[in-house]
Backbone as JSON Lines, residues from 0, in Angstrom:
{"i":0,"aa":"X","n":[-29.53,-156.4,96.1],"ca":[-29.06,-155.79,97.33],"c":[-28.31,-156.8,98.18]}
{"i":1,"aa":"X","n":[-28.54,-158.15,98.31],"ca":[-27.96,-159.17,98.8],"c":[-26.49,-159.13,98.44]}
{"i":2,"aa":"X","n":[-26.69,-159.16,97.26],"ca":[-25.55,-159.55,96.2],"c":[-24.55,-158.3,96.87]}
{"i":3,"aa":"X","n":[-24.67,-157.46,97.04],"ca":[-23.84,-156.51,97.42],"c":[-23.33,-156.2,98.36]}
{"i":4,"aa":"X","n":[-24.68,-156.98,99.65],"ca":[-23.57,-157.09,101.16],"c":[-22.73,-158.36,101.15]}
{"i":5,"aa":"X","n":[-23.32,-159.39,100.35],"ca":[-22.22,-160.34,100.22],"c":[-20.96,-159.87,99.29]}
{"i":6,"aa":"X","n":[-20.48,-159.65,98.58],"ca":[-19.73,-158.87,97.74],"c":[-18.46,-158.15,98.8]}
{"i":7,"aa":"X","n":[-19.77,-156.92,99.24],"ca":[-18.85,-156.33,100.68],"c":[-17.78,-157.03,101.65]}
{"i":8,"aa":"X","n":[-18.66,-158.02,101.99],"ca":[-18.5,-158.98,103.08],"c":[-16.96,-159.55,102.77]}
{"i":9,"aa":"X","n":[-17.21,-160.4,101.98],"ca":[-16.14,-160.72,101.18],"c":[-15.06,-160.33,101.24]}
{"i":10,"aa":"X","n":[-14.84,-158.51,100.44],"ca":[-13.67,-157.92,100.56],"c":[-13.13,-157.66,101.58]}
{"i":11,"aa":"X","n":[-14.16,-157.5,102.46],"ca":[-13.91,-157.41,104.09],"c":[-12.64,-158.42,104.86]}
{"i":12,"aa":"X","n":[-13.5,-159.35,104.19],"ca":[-12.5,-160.66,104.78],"c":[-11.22,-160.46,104.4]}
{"i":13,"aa":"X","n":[-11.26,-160.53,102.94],"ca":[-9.95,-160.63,102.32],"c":[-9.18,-159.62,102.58]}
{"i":14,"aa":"X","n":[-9.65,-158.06,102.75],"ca":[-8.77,-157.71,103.2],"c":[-8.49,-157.46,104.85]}
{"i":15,"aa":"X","n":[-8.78,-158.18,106.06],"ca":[-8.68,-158.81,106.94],"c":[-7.74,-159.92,106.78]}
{"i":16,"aa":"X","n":[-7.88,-161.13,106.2],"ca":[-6.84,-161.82,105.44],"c":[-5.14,-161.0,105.3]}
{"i":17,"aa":"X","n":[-5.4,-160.2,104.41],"ca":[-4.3,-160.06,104.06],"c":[-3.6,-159.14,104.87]}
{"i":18,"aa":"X","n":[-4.35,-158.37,105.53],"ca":[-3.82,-157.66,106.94],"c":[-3.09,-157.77,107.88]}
{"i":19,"aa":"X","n":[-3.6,-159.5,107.98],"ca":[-2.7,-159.99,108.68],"c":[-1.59,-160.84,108.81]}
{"i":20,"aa":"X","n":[-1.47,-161.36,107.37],"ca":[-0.62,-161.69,106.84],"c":[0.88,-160.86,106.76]}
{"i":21,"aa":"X","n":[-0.02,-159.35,106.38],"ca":[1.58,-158.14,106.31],"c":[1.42,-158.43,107.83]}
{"i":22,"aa":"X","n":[1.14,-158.64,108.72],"ca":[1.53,-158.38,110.11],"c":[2.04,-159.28,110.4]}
{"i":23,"aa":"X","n":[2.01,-161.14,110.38],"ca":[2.86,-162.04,110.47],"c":[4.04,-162.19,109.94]}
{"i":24,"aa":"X","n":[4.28,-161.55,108.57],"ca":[5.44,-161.92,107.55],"c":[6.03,-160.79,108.57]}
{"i":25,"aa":"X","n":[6.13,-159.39,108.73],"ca":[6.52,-158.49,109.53],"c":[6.95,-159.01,110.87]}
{"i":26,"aa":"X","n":[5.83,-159.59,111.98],"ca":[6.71,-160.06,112.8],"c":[7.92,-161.55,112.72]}
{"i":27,"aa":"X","n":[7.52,-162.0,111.44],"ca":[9.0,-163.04,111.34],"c":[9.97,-162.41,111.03]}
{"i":28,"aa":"X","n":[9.55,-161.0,109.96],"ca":[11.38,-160.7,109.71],"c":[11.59,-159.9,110.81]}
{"i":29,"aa":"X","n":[10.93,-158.99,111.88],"ca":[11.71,-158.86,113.2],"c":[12.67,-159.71,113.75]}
{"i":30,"aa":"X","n":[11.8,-160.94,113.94],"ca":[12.46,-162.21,114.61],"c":[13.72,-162.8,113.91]}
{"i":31,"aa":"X","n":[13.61,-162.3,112.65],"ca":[14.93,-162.73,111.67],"c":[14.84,-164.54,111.75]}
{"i":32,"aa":"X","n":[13.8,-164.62,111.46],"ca":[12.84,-165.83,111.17],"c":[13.64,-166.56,109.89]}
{"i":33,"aa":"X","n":[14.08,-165.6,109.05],"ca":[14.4,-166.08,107.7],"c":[15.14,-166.49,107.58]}
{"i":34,"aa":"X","n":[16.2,-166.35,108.05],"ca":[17.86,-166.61,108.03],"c":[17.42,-168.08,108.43]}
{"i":35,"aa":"X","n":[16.74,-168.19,109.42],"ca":[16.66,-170.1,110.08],"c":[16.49,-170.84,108.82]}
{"i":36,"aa":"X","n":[15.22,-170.2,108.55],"ca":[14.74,-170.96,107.18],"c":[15.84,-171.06,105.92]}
{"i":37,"aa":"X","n":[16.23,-170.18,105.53],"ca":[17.51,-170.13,104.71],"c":[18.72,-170.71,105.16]}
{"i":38,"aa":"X","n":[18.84,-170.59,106.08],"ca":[20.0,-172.1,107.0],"c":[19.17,-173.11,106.85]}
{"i":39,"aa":"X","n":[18.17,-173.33,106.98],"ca":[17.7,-175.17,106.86],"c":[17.86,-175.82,105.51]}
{"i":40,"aa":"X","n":[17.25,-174.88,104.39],"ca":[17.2,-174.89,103.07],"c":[18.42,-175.25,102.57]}
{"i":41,"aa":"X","n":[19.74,-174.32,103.06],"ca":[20.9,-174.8,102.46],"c":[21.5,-176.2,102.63]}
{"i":42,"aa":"X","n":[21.55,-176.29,104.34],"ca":[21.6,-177.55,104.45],"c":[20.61,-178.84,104.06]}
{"i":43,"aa":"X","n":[19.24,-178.86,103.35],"ca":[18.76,-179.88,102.8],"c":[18.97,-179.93,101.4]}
{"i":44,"aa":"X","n":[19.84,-178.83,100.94],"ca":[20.13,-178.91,99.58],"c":[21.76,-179.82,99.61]}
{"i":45,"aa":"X","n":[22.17,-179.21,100.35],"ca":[23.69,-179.82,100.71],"c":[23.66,-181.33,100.61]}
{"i":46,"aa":"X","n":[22.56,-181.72,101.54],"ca":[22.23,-183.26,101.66],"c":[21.91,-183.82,100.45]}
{"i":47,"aa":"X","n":[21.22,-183.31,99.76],"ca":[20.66,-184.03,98.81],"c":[21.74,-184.31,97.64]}
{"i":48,"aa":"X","n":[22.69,-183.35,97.46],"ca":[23.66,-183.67,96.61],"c":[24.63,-184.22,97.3]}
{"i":49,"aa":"X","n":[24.54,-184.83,98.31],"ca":[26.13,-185.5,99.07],"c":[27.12,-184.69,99.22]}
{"i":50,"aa":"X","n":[26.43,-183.47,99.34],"ca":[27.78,-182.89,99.9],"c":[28.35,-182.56,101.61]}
{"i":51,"aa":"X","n":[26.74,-182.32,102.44],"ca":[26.14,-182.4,103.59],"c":[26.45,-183.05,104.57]}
């Protein structure tokens, strides 16, 4: 019986966890969060081959 509220418990979390995860990734692509990141990326790739 233990075994099973821990078990519970658990999924609980995880899916708590991941709940809020869809809710962070969601509010970055509102924010259009990504594009920054994908502008930084290009330019540390740029750099690295000397082209930058």
């Amino acid at each position: 019986m233990r075994r099973n509220k821990e078990q519970a418990a658990i999924t609980w979390l995880r899916i708590g966890a991941l709940a809020a995860a869809v809710c962070l990734a969601g509010a970055g692509l509102m924010r259009r969060e990504h594009l920054e990141v994908l502008a930084k990326a290009v330019r540390i790739c740029l750099e690295c081959i000397g082209i930058g």
